[in-house]
N, C-alpha and C positions, 0 to 999 in steps of 0.2 A: 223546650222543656228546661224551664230555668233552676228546677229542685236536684241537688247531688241525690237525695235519696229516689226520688222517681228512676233518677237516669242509671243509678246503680241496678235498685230493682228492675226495671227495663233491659237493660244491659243481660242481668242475670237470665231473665226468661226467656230473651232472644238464642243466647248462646245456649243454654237447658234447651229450645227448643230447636238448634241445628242441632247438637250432640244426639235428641233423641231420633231427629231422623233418618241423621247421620248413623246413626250406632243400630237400628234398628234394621236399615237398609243394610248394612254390612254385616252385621249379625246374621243375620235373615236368609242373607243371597249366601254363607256360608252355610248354612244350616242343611236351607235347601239344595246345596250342591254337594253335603255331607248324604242325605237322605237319598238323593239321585244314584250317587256313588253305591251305595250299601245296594241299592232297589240293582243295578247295574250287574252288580259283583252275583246278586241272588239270580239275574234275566241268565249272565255269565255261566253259573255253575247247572243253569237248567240246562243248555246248551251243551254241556260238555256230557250230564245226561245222555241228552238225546245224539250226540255224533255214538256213542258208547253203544247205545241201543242199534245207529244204524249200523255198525260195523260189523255187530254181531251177529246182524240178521241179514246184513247183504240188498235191505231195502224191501221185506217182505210185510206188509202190509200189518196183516194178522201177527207174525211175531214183532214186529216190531211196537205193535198195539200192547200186550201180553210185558213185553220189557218196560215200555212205560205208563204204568198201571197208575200213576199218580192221579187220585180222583178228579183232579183239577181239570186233567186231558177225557175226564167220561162226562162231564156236564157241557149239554150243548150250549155254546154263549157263555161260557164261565168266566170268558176274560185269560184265560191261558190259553196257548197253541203253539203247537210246531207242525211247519212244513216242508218237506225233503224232494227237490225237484232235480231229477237224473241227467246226466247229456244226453240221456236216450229217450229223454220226454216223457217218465215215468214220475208220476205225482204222487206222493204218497202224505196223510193230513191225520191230524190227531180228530176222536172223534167228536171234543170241542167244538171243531169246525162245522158239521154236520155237511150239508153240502156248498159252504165257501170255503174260497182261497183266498190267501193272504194275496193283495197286491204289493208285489216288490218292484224297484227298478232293478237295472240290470249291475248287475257286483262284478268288480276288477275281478280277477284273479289272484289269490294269496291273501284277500283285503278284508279287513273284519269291520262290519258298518254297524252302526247305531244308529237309529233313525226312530223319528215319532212318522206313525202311519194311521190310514185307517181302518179301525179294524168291521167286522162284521156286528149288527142292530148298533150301528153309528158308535160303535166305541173307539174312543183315541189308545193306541197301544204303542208301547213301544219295544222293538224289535230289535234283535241282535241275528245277524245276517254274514253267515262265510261258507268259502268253498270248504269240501272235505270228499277226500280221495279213500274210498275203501282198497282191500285186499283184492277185490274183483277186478281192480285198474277202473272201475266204473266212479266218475266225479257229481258228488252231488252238492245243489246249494238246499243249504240249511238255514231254515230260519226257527230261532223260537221269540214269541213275543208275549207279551204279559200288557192287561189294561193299567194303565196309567191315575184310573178313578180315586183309585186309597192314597197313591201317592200324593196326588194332586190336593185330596179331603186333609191332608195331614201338614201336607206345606202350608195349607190356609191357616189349617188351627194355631200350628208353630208359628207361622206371623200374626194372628193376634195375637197370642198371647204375648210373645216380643211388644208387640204397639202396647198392650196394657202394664208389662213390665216396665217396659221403657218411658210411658207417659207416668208411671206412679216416680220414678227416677228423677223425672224433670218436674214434676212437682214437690216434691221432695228437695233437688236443685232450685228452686227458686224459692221455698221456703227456708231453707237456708243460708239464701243470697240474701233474703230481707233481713234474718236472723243479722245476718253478718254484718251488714250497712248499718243496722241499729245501733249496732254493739260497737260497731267503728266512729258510728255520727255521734255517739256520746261524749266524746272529749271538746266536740264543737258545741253541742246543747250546753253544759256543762259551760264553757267559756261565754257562751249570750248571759246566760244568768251572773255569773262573775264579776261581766263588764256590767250589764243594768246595774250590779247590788255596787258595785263602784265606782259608779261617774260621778256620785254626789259625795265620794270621799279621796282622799288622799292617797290612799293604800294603791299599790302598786297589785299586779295582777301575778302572783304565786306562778313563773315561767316553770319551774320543775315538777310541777304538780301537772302538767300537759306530757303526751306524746310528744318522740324528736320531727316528729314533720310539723306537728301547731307550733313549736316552741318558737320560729322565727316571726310566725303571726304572735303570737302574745308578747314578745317583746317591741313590736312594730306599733301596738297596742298602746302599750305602756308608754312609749314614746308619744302615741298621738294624745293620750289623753294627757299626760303631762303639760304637753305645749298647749292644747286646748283650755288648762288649768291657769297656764301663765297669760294665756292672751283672754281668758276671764278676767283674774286679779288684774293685770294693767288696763281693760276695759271699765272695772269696777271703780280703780283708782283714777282714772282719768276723768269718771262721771262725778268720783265725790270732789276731786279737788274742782273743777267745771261750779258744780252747783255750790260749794262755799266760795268760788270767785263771784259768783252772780248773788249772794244773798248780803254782798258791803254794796257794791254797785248798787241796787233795791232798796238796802235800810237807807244808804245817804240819799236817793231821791224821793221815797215815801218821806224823808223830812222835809226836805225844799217844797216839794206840792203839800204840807200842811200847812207849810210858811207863808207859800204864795195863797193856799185857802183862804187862810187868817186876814191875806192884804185883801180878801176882796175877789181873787181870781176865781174863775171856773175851773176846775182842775177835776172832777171826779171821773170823767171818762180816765185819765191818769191814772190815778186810786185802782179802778177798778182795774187797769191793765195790770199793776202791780201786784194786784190779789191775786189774781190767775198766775202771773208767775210766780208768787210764794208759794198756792197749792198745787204747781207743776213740779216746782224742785221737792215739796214736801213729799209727792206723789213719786220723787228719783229716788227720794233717801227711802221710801218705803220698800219700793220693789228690789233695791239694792241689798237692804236688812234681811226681806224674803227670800233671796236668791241667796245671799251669803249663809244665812244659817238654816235653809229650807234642808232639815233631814228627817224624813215621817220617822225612821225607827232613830226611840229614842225621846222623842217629843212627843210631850201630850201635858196638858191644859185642863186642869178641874174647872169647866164652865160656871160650875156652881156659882163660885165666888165671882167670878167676871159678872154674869149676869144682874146676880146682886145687886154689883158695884152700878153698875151701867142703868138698870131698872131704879135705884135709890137716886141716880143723877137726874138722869129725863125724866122723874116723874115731879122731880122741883121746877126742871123748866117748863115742864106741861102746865101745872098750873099756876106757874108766872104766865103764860100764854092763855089762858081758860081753855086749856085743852087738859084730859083725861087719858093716860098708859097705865092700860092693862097689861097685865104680867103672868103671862100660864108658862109657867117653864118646871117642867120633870127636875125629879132630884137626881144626883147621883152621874153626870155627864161629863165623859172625856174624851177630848177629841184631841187629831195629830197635830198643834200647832200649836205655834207660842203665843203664850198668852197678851203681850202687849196685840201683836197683829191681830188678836179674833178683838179685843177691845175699841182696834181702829177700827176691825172693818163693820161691826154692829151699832159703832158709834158714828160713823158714817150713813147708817142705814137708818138709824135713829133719826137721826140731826136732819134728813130728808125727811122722812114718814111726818116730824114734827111740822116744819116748814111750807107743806101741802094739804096736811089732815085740816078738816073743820072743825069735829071736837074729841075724834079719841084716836087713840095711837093703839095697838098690841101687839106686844111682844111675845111669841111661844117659842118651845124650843122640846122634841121630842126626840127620840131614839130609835133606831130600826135596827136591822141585823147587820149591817157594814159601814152606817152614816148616823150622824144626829143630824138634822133638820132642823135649823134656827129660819122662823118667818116674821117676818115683821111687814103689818098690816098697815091701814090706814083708811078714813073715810073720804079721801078726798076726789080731787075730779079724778085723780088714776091717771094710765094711759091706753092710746090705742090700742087696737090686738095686732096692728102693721109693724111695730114699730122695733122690733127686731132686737139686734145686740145695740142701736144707737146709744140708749142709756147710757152704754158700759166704755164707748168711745169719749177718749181724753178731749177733753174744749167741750163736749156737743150738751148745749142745752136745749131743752127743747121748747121752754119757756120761758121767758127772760123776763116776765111778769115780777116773779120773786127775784131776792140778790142771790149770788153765789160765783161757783166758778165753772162749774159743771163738770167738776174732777172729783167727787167726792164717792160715787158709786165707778169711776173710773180704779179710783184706788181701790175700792172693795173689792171690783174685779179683780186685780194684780195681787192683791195680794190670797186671796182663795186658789186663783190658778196656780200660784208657787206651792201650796201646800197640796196640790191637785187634788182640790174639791170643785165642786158645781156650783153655781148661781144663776139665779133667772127672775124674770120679771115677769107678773100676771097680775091680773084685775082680781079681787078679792071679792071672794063671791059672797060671804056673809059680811062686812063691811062695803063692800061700792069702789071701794078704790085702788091704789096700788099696795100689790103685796110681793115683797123680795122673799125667795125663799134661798136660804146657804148650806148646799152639804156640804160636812166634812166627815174627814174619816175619824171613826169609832176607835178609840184608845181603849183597852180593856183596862 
């Protein structure tokens, strides 16, 4: 269980539910040793009755009947009784009893017993049982016992209702404990959102704005994204100075191979290596631009005018080419990105659709609730439906019929993913051929 909030809530139910067992079971076994007690005191004071009743009648049957008139002792089976047994083997029984006796074992002498027995039509009773010496010198054992049924009906009810007390407790306990992990995991929720809304900025993360137990994590924070900032920028600076060491290296030998052109020499495999590496380093300084200034809030791009721009350009080379761009593009469009980049990357997308098309190119660009969708179509051979992200892979051509470098929808990739929108490639179902489509995010 890898969630702090599971393990808390978990944690809480568990302990909620020892406490309720726990405290249920305790509660309970008091209760019922409280009610046992009381039932005791009451079996107690009937006994002290009936020694009262035998003293004063010396063991006489009939009066001694007459002295304990309690109607409890005139219904046969009522679940009360008392029984008076002589050292002269004279029995004398309430008429409860009708004609059973109590089974007793045999009683010390001076010893007062308590005992659960059984009594007459299978009733459990429990019995209090002592010697008692009258005025006649004559020693009799005395028992009175009482059934055990009410007491027993009453300990049940007392412990449910304890278990449904007790379980509304621990639910109650555990709703509380979710309560509490909620209220406690917000300074962490609170700190995710912080760090997302600041990885793409400078700002330092607000340490006294947290709880004293986060505060060593937020400044630990602070520290890693700082270094992670610095080994950015010297990542960044290392790739521009790298790529303007290699672009004098490149101009001085794209001269010598025109030179040697000029003599006569074969040199365009040359040429062409050199292309590929000016639109490798053009495709570093891209993603470099992207990455350095890629921040959605804040940035946003009236496509309007780009489009424009871009649709008045390719439709001069279209028909220098005797090709035809169509241009359906919505008014009124802003998206999260700067507007040189959406320029490269539709002029890229452009300059392909051109390059493959047989005679018409189109351009649309529509609006949903989160995205504008710019596609740009084309009649030509297309591509297969196998052919996956290859497109979007730096070097990979996949037809080397036409010139190029096969970096051109590479970059268009790189640079939509910084501004994290979507691109993809598909056959163009009202045209035949390949259709690029670009979300990006909707600027209001």
């Amino acid at each position: 269980m890898r969630s702090l909030r599971q393990r808390a809530v978990a944690g809480g139910a568990i302990w909620a539910t020892v406490v309720v067992l726990a405290g249920t079971n305790a509660v309970g076994n008091y209760l019922e040793s409280l009610t046992l007690s009381r039932f005791d005191e009451q079996l107690d004071a009937r006994y002290t009755q009936a020694v009262v009743a035998l003293a004063n009648t010396g063991g006489d049957i009939d009066a001694m009947q007459d002295q304990l008139n309690d109607p409890v002792y005139q219904r046969s089976f009522s679940g009360n009784y008392w029984q008076a047994t002589s050292d002269d083997g004279r029995i004398v029984v309430s008429r409860s009893l009708a004609d059973a006796l109590l089974s007793l074992p045999e009683i010390p002498d001076g010893d007062t017993i308590l005992q659960q027995i059984d009594g007459p039509a299978d009733q459990r009773l429990r019995a209090i049982s002592r010697q008692a010496a009258i005025d006649d010198g004559t020693v009799w054992l005395l028992t009175v016992a009482s059934s055990t049924e009410t007491l027993e009906a009453d300990q049940a009810e007392l412990r449910r209702r304890l278990i449904v007390s007790f379980a509304l407790v621990g639910l109650l306990a555990t709703a509380g404990a979710l309560l509490l992990v909620l209220f406690t995991l917000r300074p962490l929720a609170q700190l995710r959102k912080d760090v997302i809304a600041r990885k793409d900025h400078k700002e330092d993360l607000p340490v006294d704005n947290y709880p004293q137990e986060v505060q060593p994590l937020v400044a630990d924070i602070n520290d890693l994204l700082e270094r992670n900032r610095d080994i950015l920028a010297r990542s960044r600076r290392q790739t521009v100075d790298l790529a303007h060491a290699l672009k004098t290296p490149s101009a001085v030998l794209r001269n010598e191979l025109f030179e040697l052109e000029k003599e006569g020499v074969r040199v365009q495999k040359g040429i062409n290596a050199l292309d590929r590496l000016d639109a490798q380093l053009k495709r570093s300084f891209s993603r470099m631009k992207a990455s350095q200034g890629n921040s959605l809030e804040g940035t946003s791009t009236n496509l309007d005018v780009s489009l424009a721009r871009l649709g008045r350009a390719f439709t001069a080379l279209a028909r220098n080419k005797e090709r035809e761009l169509v241009v359906d593009v919505a008014s009124d469009l802003h998206a999260k990105i700067n507007q040189i980049d959406f320029e490269e990357i539709i002029g890229n997308l452009l300059d392909n659709a051109l390059k493959w098309s047989a005679s018409q190119i189109r351009l649309s660009a529509t609006p949903s609730d989160e995205w504008i969708l710019v596609q740009v179509e084309d009649d030509g051979p297309g591509m297969g439906d196998d052919i996956g992200d290859r497109p979007f892979v730096s070097g990979q051509r996949l037809d080397e019929s036409k010139p190029g470098t096969g970096l051109g929808l590479a970059i268009a990739s790189d640079l939509v993913a910084a501004y994290q929108g979507k691109i993809e490639i598909t056959r163009s179902e009202s045209m035949g051929g390949a259709m690029v489509v670009v979300a990006l995010r909707r600027s209001v």
